[in-house]
C-alpha angles and dihedrals in degrees: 000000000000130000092255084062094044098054092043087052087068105062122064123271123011136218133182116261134181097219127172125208100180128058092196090053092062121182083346084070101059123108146178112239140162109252128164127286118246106264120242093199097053090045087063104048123087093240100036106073140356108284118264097035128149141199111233120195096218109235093164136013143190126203115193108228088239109036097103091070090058110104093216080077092058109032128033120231087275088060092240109134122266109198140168086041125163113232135211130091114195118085154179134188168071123327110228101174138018109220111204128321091356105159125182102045146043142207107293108029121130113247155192143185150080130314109222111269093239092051129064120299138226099271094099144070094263126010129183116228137174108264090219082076102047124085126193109273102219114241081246094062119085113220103244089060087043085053100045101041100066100073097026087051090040085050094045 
């Protein structure tokens, strides 16, 4: 066990996560790891995450080939290093909690969008996003074309 999976032993519940640590490795350097689970009870307090944020169960994902030479996946807007961050950015998927002052949708409601490029990423059991970047992912379409439609269709 490495000491990514020890140190995500020690906080409450855990979830599966794709994380990187090196930039050079590239996608060799990608591994599956146990990381913990966004907090429910953080998301709703005024101090413990940006307002409007949801927690989103991961049903599909999308990784961009080169996304792992952006510097958004390995620093945060303040510059300060980020790793080991989980990438991915496309997602699909169930909200499962509402953090503070999150209006226009509510636990349960099928989902797509795009995580902010300087947070975690899709590539994990449960992500948090900002409901602003989220849209509502019909019952007739199936998760893996929700997932793969927001930054093709933002591209197009």
């Amino acid at each position: 066990m490495d000491n990514l999976e020890n140190q995500a032993k020690l906080y409450g519940e855990q979830m599966k996560a794709i994380v990187v640590t090196d930039e050079a490795e590239g996608t060799a350097g990608m591994k599956l790891v146990e990381r913990p689970k966004p907090d429910v009870a953080m998301l709703s307090s005024l101090s413990g995450a940006n307002y409007g944020d949801v927690i989103v169960q991961v049903h599909a994902s999308g990784f961009t080939g080169d996304e792992l030479t952006w510097p958004s996946t390995w620093i945060d807007r303040l510059g300060r290093d980020r790793t080991p961050s989980i990438p991915g950015h496309e997602v699909a998927g169930v909200v499962t909690a509402l953090g503070y002052g999150t209006t226009g949708l509510s636990v349960g409601d099928r989902v797509f969008g795009l995580t902010d490029w300087t947070r975690d990423g899709s590539l994990a059991e449960y992500v948090v996003v900002e409901a602003r970047n989220l849209a509502p992912l019909p019952s007739e379409v199936d998760f893996t074309v929700g997932a793969a439609v927001a930054m093709s269709g933002l591209t197009a």
